[in-house]
FIDREN-229524 format. One record per residue (C-alpha): residue number from 1; x, y, z; residue in one letter. Coordinates in steps of 0.05 Angstrom, whole numbers, plus 5000, padded with zeros to 4 digits. Example, Ala and Ser with C-alpha at 12.3 -4.5 7.8 and 13.67 -1.06 7.14 Angstrom:
<rs>
R  seq     X     Y     Z  type
R    1  5246  4910  5156     A
R    2  5273  4979  5143     S
</rs>
This chain:
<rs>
R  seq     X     Y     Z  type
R    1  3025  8833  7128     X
R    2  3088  8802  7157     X
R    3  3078  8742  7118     X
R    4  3058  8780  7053     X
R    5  3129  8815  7057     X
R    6  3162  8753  7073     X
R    7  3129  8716  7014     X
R    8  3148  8777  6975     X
R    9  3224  8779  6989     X
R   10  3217  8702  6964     X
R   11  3197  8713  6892     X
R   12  3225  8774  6882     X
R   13  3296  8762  6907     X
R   14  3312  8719  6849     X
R   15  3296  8782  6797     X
R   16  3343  8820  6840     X
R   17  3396  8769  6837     X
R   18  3408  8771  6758     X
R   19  3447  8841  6779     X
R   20  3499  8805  6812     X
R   21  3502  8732  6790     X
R   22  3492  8739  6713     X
R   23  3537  8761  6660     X
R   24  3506  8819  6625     X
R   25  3501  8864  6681     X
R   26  3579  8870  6695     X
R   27  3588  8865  6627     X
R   28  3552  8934  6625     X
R   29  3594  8957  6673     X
R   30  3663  8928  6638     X
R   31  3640  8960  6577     X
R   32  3633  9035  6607     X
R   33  3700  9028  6630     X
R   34  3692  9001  6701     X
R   35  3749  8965  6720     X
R   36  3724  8915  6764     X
R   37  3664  8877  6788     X
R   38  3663  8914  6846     X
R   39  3681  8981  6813     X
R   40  3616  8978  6771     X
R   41  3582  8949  6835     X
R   42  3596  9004  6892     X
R   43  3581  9060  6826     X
R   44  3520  9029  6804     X
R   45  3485  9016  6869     X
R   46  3505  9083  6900     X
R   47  3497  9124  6849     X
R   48  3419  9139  6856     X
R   49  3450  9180  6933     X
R   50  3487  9224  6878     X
R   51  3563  9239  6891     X
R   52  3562  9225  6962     X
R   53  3634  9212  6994     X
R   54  3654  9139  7016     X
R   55  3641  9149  7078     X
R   56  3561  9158  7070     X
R   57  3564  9101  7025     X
R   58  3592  9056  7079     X
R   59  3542  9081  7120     X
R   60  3480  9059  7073     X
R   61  3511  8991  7054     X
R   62  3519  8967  7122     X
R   63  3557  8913  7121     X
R   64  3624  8931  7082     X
R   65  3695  8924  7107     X
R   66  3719  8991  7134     X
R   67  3749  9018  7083     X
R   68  3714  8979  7019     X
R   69  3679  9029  7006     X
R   70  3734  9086  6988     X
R   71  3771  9032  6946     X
R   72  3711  9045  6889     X
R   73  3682  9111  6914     X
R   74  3681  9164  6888     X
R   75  3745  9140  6842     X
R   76  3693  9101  6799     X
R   77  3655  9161  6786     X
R   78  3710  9201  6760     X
R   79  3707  9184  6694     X
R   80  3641  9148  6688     X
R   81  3577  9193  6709     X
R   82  3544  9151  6760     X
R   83  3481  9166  6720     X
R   84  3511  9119  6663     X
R   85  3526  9068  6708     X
R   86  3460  9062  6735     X
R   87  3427  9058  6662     X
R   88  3480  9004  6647     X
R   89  3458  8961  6706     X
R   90  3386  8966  6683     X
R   91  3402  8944  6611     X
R   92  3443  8891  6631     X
R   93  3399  8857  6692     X
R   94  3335  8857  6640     X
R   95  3377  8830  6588     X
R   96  3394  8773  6637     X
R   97  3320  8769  6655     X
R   98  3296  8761  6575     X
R   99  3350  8710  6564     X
R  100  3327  8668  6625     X
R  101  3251  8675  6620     X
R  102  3254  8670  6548     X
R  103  3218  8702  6499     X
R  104  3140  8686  6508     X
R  105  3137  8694  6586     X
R  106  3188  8758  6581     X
R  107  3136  8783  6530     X
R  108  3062  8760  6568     X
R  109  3007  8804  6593     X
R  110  3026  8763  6663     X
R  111  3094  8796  6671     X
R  112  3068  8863  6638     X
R  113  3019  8845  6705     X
R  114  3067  8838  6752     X
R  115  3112  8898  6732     X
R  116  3055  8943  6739     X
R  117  3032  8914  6811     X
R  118  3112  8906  6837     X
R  119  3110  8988  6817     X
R  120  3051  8999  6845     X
R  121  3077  8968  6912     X
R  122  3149  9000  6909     X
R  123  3121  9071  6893     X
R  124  3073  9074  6945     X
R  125  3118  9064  7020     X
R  126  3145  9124  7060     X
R  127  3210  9140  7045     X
R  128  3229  9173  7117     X
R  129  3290  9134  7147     X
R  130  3294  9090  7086     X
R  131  3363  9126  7049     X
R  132  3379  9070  6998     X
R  133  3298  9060  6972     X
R  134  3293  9133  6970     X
R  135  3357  9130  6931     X
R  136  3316  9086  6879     X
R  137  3256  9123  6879     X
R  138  3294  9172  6846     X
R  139  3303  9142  6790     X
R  140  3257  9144  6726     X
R  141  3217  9078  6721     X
R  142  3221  9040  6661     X
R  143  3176  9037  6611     X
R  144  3202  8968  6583     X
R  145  3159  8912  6632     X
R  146  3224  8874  6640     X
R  147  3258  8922  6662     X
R  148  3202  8949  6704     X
R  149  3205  8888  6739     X
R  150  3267  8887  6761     X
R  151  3272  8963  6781     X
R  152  3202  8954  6826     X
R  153  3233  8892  6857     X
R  154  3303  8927  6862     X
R  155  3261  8982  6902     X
R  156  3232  8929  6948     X
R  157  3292  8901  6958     X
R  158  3326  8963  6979     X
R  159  3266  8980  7019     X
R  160  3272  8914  7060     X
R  161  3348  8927  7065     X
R  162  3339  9001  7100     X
R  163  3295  8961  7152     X
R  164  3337  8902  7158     X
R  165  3394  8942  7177     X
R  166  3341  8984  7223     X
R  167  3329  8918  7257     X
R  168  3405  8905  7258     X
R  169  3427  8963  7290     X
R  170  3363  8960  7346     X
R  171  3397  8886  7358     X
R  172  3466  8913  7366     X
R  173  3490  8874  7306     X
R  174  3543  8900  7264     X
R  175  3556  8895  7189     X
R  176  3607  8832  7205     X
R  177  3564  8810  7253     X
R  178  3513  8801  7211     X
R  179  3550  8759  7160     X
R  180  3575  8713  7209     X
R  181  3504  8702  7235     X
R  182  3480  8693  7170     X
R  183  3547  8640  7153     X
R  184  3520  8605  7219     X
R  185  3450  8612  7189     X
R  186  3466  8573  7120     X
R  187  3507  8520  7172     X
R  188  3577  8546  7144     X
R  189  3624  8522  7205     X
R  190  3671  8556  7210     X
R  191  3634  8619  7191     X
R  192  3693  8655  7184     X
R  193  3695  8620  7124     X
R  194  3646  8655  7095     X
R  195  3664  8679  7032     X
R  196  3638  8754  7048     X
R  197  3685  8762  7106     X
R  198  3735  8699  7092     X
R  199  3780  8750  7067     X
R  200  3782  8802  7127     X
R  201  3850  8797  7163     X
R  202  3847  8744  7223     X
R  203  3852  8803  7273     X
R  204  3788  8834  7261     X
R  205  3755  8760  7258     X
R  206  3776  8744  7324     X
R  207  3757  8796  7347     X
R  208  3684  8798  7318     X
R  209  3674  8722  7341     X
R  210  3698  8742  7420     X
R  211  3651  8796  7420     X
R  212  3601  8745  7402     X
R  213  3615  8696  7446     X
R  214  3622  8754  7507     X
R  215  3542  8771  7489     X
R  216  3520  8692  7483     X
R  217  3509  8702  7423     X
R  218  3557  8637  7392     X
R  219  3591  8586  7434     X
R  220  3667  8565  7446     X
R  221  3662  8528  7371     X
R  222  3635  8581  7348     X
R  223  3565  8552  7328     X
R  224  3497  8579  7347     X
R  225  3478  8588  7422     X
R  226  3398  8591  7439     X
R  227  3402  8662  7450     X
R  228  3444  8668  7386     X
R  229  3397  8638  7345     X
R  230  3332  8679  7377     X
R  231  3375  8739  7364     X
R  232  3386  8730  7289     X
R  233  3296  8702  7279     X
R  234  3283  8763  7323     X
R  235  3321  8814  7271     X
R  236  3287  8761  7212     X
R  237  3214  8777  7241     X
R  238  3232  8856  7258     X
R  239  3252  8853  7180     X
R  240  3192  8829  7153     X
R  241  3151  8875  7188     X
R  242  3193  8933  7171     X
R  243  3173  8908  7095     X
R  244  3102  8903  7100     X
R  245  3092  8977  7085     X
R  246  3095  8975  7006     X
R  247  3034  8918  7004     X
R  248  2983  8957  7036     X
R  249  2976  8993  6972     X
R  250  2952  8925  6944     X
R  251  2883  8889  6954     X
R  252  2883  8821  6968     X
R  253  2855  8807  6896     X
R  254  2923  8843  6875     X
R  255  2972  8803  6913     X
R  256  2936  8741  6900     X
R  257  2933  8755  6832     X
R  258  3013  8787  6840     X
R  259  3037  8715  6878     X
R  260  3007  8683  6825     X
R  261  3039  8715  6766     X
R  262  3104  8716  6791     X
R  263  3114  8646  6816     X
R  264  3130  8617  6743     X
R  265  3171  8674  6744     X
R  266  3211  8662  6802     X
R  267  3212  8583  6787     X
R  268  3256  8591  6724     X
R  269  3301  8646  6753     X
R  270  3310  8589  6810     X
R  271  3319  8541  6768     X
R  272  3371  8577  6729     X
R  273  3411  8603  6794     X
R  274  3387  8683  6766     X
R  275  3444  8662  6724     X
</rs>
């Protein structure tokens, strides 16, 4: 099933990605009143945990500056209710979804398919341990296909996140740690560079790439060591297999018949950047 899962995260990651890369979502967001990108992002995406202080929302997310968190939370819920935010973020990543799929695949009995098997998947895993997918599952499922689709594969998505940062923490790898194994990953030199922790002051970057370097981890150019790299694949495989869980509820006729229907899918979010 490790394979399944990581086939999975491949065509369903795109459908996520419309949330953050296209226009309509944060313009949603803008139009409730949030002030920011990140204002609508922090309420949006935490708002399934209900009202919970900054500090549990730093928690769940992982791999936030100290203190990112409590720059949007709960002051972005103050005068929007977080349940609005969360409706505008499903009207506005479907929107983006019609727009790039166009009309006759947004409207075929394939996707209607592969809404209803994505549900069936994201419904159907245990929820102990997993905070931001049981966040999600909160949430009333769509009856629109499109956005169906996106809310099952914004289930699985948090679902694999809760285990990737299961797999994260077993590794001893923080939040900034993570990113700059994931710059070195992508071949970003220096990773620092990054452009999710390029803007961290140069204190706390020096001292997240010496604590790397004291564990092996990257070497005095602060590239990849062997151990390094077996360190990040080792968290990449625990991942996976933390994700199998939601397709077991599937036959292998269903995720056959699930791979296939969503590969055009994925092919033209690709080819359109999910923008």
């Amino acid at each position: 099933m490790t394979h399944t899962a990581r086939r999975m995260f491949e065509l369903l990651e795109p459908i996520c990605l419309v949330t953050f890369f296209a226009d309509e979502c944060n313009e949603e967001l803008a139009a409730l009143g949030h002030r920011t990108y990140w204002d609508g992002y922090f309420a949006s995406r935490a708002a399934p945990l209900g009202r919970v202080p900054a500090q549990v929302v730093h928690a769940a997310f992982y791999n936030f500056a100290d203190g990112e968190a409590a720059r949007h939370i709960p002051s972005a819920w103050e005068t929007i209710p977080p349940e609005a935010s969360v409706a505008a973020r499903e009207r506005g990543s479907a929107a983006s979804l019609r727009r790039i799929l166009g009309g006759e695949p947004a409207g075929s009995a394939g996707l209607v398919r592969a809404a209803d098997l994505t549900t069936k998947a994201a419904t159907s895993a245990p929820t102990e341990g997993r905070v931001m997918y049981a966040g999600m599952r909160t949430v009333p499922v769509p009856s629109d296909p499109v956005a169906r689709l996106w809310h099952a594969a914004t289930m699985l998505r948090e679902h694999r996140g809760d285990g990737h940062i299961a797999a994260l923490v077993g590794a001893g790898i923080g939040g900034t740690e993570a990113h700059i194994l994931s710059a070195l990953e992508q071949g970003i030199h220096p990773p620092e560079s990054f452009g999710r922790v390029h803007h961290l002051p140069k204190e706390r970057l020096t001292e997240v790439m010496d604590g790397l370097r004291e564990r092996g981890l990257v070497d005095a150019e602060g590239r990849f060591t062997d151990a390094g790299r077996e360190t990040r694949q080792r968290v990449e495989d625990l991942t996976d297999e933390l994700a199998a869980a939601p397709y077991e509820a599937l036959s292998p006729a269903e995720l056959d018949e699930l791979v296939a229907e969503l590969e055009p899918i994925t092919a033209r979010l690709v080819a359109a950047g999910s923008r």
